[in-house]
C-alpha positions, 0 to 999 in steps of 0.5 A, spaced: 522 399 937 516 395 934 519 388 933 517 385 926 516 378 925 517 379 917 521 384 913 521 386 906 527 389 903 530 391 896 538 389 894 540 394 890 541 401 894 537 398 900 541 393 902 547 393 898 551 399 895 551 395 888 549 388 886 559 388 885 559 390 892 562 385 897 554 382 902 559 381 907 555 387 912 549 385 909 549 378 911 552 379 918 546 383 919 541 378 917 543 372 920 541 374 927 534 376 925 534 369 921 536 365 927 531 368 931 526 365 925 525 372 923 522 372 915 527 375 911 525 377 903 529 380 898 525 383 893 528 386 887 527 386 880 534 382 878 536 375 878 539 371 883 545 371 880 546 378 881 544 376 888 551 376 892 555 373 886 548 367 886 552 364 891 548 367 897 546 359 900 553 360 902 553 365 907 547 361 911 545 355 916 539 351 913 536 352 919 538 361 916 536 359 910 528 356 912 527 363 913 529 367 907 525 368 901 526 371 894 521 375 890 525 376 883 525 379 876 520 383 877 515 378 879 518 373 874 521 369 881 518 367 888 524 363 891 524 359 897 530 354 901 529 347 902 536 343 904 539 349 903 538 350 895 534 355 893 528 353 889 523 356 886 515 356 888 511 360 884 514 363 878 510 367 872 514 366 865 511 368 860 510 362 853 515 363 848 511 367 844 509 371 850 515 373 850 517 375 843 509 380 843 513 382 850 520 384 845 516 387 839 512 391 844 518 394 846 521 395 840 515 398 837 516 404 843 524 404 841 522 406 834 516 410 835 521 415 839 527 415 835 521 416 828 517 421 832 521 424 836 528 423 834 530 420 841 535 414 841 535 409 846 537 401 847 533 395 850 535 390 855 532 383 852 535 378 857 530 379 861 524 372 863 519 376 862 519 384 860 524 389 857 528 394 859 528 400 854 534 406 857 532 413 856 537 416 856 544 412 854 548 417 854 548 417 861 552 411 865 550 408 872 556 404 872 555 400 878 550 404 881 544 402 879 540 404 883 537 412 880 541 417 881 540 425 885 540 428 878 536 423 874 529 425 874 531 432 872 536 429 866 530 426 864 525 431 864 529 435 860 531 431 855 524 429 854 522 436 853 528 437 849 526 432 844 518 434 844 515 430 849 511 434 853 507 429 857 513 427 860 513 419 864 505 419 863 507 419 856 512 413 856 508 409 860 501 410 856 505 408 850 507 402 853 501 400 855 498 402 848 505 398 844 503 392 849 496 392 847 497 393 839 501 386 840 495 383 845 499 385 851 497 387 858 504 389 859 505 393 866 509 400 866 514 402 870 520 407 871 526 409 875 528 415 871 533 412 866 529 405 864 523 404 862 522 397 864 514 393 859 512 387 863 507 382 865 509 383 873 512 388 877 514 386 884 507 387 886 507 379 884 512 378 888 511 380 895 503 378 894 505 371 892 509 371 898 506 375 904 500 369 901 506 364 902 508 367 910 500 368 912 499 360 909 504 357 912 506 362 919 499 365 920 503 371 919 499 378 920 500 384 915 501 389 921 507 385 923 511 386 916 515 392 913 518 394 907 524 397 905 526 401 899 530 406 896 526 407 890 519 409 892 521 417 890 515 420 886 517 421 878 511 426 876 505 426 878 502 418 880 507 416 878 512 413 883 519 408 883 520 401 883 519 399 890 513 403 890 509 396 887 511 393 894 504 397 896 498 393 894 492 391 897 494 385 901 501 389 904 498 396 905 496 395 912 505 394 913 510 400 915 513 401 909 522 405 910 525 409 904 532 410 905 533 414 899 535 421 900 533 424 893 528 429 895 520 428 892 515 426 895 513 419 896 507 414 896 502 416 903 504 410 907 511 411 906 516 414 911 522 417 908 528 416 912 534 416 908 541 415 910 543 409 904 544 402 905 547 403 912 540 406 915 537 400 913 542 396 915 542 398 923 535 397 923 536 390 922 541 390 927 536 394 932 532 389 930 536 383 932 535 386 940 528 389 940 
């Protein structure tokens, strides 16, 4: 087995069942690869505090600790320790009056779709730099919040249904027109139930700090993976969240899905499945390799 000296990885569906789940097994698993100076980065769109209940210093020696890092908020935050407190290194934040085009942007898009298409939805404004905007709130994730098997066909379904004939292209164009109206250049993405408008997306997030392990370590593209469970294509060119790790600077990495929702996925990625507990015994693996 290839032995890595950086991996990547998503927190929701990848490395835990839930943001409430316990990160005991989690953190077990990661705290061998960080003693053997392994960089570890836990690339996510929530905040820390959703991160292990925001107490995930805890759970590490400051010596674990110098080798973890945090890519969060889609793109909003790129974390690092120092005396085992977590601080932040490089953040994109949009100004105040950024954010609010950022919320007008948004609701542009809610009241377009429930004006012409009679579509409801709701928006997420607690967000530090974008919206998100459910598609479909009928439809309860619960503590999963991660896309479920069925959702992109719900999805689909209820687009055509209400009209909407192009689908997720349709969504994120109207996204991209609704940001320029407000002098935006907001980014799309999807994972079915939301459609998340932004300045950055976790494509910021691991290019701020593969830039950060290549200043400080000398560390090589080819020596990183990255995992997800949300690479799965939506439509045509369109792809899940953790498919925004792939950028110029990362692509010569391996990149693992553990989803086992069937679709087809970005070129580079290999698709394993096998949930929380397959990436978690690649970590294990790891420890010995």
């Amino acid at each position: 087995m290839k032995k890595y000296k950086g991996i990547f990885f998503d927190w929701d569906g990848t490395a835990v069942l839930s943001r409430k789940a316990p990160a005991d097994e989690a953190v077990a698993a990661m705290k061998g690869l960080l003693l053997q100076g392994v960089k570890l980065v836990i690339v996510s769109g929530t905040t820390y505090e959703n991160i292990a209940g925001g107490k995930l210093e805890d759970y590490f020696t400051n010596e674990e600790l110098g080798h973890l890092y945090l890519g969060l908020g889609r793109g909003a935050y790129n974390y690092q320790y120092e005396e085992g407190r977590p601080v932040v290194f490089e953040d994109r934040i949009p100004s105040r009056e950024d954010l609010l085009r950022i919320h007008d942007a948004a609701y542009g898009i809610h009241r377009e779709l429930l004006r012409d298409y009679g579509l409801p939805t709701e928006i997420v404004f607690l967000r530090p730099n974008y919206c998100k905007i459910d598609l479909m709130v009928e439809n309860d994730r619960k503590d999963q919040l991660f896309m479920q098997e069925n959702e992109l066909d719900l999805l689909k379904k209820s687009l055509t249904a209400h009209g909407i004939q192009g689908g997720l292209h349709e969504m994120t164009a109207l996204a991209v027109r609704m940001g320029e109206k407000y002098g935006m250049q907001l980014k799309a993405t999807c994972d079915a139930k939301y459609l998340e408008v932004g300045i950055s997306d976790k494509s910021d997030n691991v290019d701020v700090i593969m830039g950060e392990l290549e200043r400080k370590f000398g560390m090589q593209i080819g020596e990183c993976c990255f995992w997800g469970d949300e690479f799965v294509g939506l439509e045509d060119g369109i792809y899940g969240s953790d498919s925004f790790m792939i950028t110029d600077r990362t692509r010569g990495g391996d990149f693992f899905d553990v989803s086992s929702v069937s679709g087809a996925r970005p070129e580079p990625v290999v698709p394993l499945g096998g949930g929380v507990e397959r990436f978690l015994k690649f970590l294990w693996e790891q420890q010995k390799a």
